[in-house]
C-alpha positions in Angstrom: 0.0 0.0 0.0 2.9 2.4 1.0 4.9 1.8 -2.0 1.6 2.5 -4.4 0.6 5.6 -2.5 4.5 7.1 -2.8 4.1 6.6 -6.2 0.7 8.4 -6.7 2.2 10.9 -4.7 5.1 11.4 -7.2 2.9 11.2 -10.5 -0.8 11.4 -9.3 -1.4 10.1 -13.0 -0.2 7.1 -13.3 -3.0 4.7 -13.2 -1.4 1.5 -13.0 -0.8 2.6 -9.5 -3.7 3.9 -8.9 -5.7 0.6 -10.0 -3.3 -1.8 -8.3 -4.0 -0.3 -4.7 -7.4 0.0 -5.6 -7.6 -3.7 -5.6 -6.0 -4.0 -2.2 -8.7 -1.6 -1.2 -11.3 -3.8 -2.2 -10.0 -6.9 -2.3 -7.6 -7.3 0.5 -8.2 -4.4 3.1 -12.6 -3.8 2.9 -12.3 -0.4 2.2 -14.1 0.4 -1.0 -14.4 4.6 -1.0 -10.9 4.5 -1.2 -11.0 2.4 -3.9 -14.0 4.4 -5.2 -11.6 7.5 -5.2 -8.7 6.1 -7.1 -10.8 4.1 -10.0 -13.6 7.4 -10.7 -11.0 9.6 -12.6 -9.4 6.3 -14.4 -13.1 5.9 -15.5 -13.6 9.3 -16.3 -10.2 9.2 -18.2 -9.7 6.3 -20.0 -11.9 5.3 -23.1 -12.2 1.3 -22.2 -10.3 0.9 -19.1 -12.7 -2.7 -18.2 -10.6 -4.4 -15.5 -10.8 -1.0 -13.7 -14.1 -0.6 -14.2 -14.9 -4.3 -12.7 -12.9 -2.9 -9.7 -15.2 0.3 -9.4 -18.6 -1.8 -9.7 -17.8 -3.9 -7.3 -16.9 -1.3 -5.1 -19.8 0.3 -5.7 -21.5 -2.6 -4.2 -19.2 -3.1 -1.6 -20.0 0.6 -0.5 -23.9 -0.4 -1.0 -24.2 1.8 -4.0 -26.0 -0.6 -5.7 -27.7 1.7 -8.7 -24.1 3.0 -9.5 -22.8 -0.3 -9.6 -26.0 -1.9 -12.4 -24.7 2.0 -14.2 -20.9 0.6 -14.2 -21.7 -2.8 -15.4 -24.2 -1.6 -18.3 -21.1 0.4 -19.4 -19.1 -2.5 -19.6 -22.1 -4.6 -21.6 -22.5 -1.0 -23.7 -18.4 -1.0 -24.6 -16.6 -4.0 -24.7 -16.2 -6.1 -27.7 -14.6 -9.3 -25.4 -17.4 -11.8 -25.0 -16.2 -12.7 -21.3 -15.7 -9.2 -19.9 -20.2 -8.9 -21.5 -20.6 -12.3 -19.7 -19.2 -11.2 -16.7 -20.8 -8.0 -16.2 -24.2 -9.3 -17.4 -23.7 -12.4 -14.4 -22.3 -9.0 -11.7 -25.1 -6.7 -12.9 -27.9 -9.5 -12.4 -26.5 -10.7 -8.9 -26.5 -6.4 -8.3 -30.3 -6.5 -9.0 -31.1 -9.4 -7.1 -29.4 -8.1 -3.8 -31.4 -5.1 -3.7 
């Protein structure tokens, strides 16, 4: 986490950064705003940045923002071109929906 945030700190652009502690955030340490923070401007940002987006959705849902999360996953369905990454955000979005 320290070595990620030193280098955000010395080039607050550089994504690969960003997205890598975002995934600790959600993944490993339960704490999805921060996550939430790092992954909206790469969303913003990027044209088709889709693993980053997966992160963002599910922090979404993590953080209970459930409507933001469906939003996230359409974008995916809307974008990609990669049959897996549609598969897998039509299977997220519909588990989304059912949780509400």
């Amino acid at each position: 986490v320290d070595a990620y945030k030193r280098a955000l700190e010395r080039d607050p652009s550089y994504t690969r950064a960003a997205y890598a502690l975002s995934v600790l955030y959600v993944f490993e340490l339960n704490k999805p705003l921060e996550a939430i923070a790092l992954l909206e401007p790469i969303a913003a940002k990027e044209k088709k940045p889709f693993e980053s987006l997966f992160v963002l959705a599910r922090a979404y849902f993590m953080a209970g923002q459930n409507e933001r999360a469906v939003a996230v996953y359409d974008r995916i369905i809307a974008d990609t071109t990669n049959a897996q990454y549609r598969s897998d955000a039509e299977r997220n979005r519909a588990l989304v929906q059912s949780s509400r």
